[in-house]
Phi, psi and omega in degrees: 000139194278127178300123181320327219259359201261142206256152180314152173265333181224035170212146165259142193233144187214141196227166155213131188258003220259157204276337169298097193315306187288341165298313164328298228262287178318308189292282219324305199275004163342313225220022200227109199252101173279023185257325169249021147287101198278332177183146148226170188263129173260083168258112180264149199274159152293357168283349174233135142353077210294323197288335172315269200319308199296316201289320190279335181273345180291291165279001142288302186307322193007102201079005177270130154295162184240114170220171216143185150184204192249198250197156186240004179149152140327152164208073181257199179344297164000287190122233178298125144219181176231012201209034199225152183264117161254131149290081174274139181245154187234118181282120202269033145293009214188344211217103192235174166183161144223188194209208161152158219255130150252119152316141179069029177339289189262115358252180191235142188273080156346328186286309211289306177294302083072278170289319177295333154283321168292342173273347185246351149292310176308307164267007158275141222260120186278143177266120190267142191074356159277151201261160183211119209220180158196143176268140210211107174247141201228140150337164146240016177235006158313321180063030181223025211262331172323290190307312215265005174257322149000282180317257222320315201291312161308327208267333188261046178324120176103321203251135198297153194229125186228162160180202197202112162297092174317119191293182194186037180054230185259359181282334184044083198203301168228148130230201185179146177266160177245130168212150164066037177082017162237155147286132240208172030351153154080019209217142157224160180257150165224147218237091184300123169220162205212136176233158148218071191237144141309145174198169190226162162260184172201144140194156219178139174242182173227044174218151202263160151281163197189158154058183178288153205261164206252106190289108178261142180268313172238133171181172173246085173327311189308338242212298188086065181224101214254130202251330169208164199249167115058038179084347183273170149271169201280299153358282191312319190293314193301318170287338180283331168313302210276322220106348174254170172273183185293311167311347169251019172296137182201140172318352179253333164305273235251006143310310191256016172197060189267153181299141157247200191209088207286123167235129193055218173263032201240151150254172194208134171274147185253067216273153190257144170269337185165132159289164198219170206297148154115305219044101186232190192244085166285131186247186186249019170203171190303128199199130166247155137300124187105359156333145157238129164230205172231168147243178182220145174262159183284142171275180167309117174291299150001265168292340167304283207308288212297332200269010172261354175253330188291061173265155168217181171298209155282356177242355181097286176005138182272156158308155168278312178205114162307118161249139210261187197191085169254139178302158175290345205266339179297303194297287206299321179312274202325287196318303204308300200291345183069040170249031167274347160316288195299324186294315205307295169357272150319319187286340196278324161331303195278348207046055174296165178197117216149189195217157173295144165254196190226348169163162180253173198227106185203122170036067178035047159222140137245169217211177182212150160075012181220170211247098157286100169216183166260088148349004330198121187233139168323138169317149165275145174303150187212141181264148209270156167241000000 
């Protein structure tokens, strides 16, 4: 087990609980050198103000960019949290980047996103011997992160894709990316690096397929919105699935007894966000009519989270610091069961840093319910000749 107390080598990490955005902002960036700073990720609470914080981190920071967004929860030093402005400074010693805001989500022209992304890879200038990934933060309340990671994932051949939906604590009401000294609605940022750090990709659920397969019969893709299971309605069929009533459907019933969706030789959760009038379903990812789907039960979470993080290089070497992109629905199971203590462990261990979602992004799906990060390793040693 990795010393707890010992801090990353090649990010500064800066927090705040406090609810006064400019106060907030000022602890966060204590420790934070904007002279050597090539950019930083900004995960904000639903408790502050997003348009403040962004205003306040543009003059504290002055001129390092700020990108991010706000957030369903925290992943700091800690471990879980839910109420604290987390900071990463990416040093440019180390770090390099560009970026750009897509605007207008909804709706979205895949040509326009598209051309617009292949023109900012092209000019972005390669470092020989340096390594290259992209980061990608979307509304989460867009309904478009499906389409628009696709899109990315063609026109940016090759280049690993990572990312995360931004959040609104349980509220579901706004969220927002940060780009260019703002806070955005409607908008995802997407964000080109160049390292010259070793890094891995990660992603992983904690769940089996179970039972027979499951039909949606009705639904609105545009919307993600599912109207009947298996010819029923949907609601009803779904509480009748899991065992419970329609009325007692709640986010932890669909935490722990999410749809999966088998593509290729992979399942992907198709997670429900909440029943709606009517009894229909709304989800947090893409849904058709003639899906075949499962539902799935949980493995030990625990031992997921640990043998899914236990990554190491080509010398064996543990990450300096992972950054992670975990679902909320993940986050809300772990409370019910009374293992956040334990998870918080495991994350701090791994010197996981990061934020809750609303879904994740990975090697062009967003998904639900699973646990998305980055690696991140010391340079290799390279021998003078």
């Amino acid at each position: 087990m990795r010393d707890l107390e010992h801090e990353p080598n090649f990010i500064v990490i800066g927090r705040s609980d406090d609810l006064d955005p400019t106060t907030a902002v000022e602890e966060a960036c204590a420790e934070i050198d904007s002279l050597s700073s090539c950019f930083v990720l900004a995960f904000v609470p639903s408790t502050l103000d997003p348009a403040e914080v962004s205003r306040c981190l543009n003059r504290r920071l002055a001129g390092v960019p700020v990108f991010g967004c706000t957030t369903a929860g925290q992943i700091t030093r800690s471990g879980y949290e839910s109420h604290a402005l987390l900071l990463l400074a990416f040093p440019k010693s180390n770090f390099r980047c560009s970026s750009i805001l897509f605007e207008s989500l909804r709706p979205l022209n895949s040509m326009e996103i598209a051309a617009a992304a292949q023109r900012l890879a092209e000019r972005f200038r390669h470092t020989a011997g340096w390594n290259r990934l992209a980061l990608v933060f979307t509304d989460g309340l867009s309904k478009q992160e499906d389409l628009l990671v696709s899109t990315l994932e063609t026109v940016l051949d090759g280049l690993p894709i990572f990312g995360g939906s931004a959040g609104d604590g349980l509220q579901y009401e706004e969220t927002f990316v940060f780009h260019g000294g703002s806070a955005h609605n409607n908008a995802a940022v997407l964000l080109l690096i160049e390292t010259n750090l070793g890094f891995q990709g990660i992603g992983f659920d904690h769940f089996l397929p179970i039972g027979s397969e499951i039909i949606i019969t009705d639904a609105n893709p545009e919307e993600r919105v599912v109207y009947e299971i298996n010819g029923a309605p949907a609601a009803q069929e779904y509480a009748r699935l899991v065992g419970c009533a329609a009325d007692d459907l709640s986010p932890l019933v669909f935490a722990e007894n999410p749809l999966l969706l088998r593509q290729n030789l992979n399942y992907y959760v198709r997670a429900i966000r909440e029943p709606m009038e009517g009894g229909s379903l709304s989800f947090l990812a893409a849904i058709d009519d003639g899906l075949i789907m499962t539902l799935g039960r949980g493995k030990e979470i625990i031992e997921t989270l640990e043998a899914g993080l236990n990554v190491r290089d080509n010398t064996g070497a543990a990450p300096d610091f992972i950054l992670g992109f975990d679902c909320i629905l993940r986050k809300l199971e772990i409370e019910q069961k009374q293992l956040s203590k334990q998870v918080s462990d495991v994350l701090q261990s791994h010197r996981v840093v990061g934020f809750n979602t609303y879904g994740e992004q990975q090697s062009g799906v967003h998904m639900n319910q699973t646990f998305v990060g980055v690696a991140f390793f010391e340079p290799e040693k390279r021998e003078l000749s």
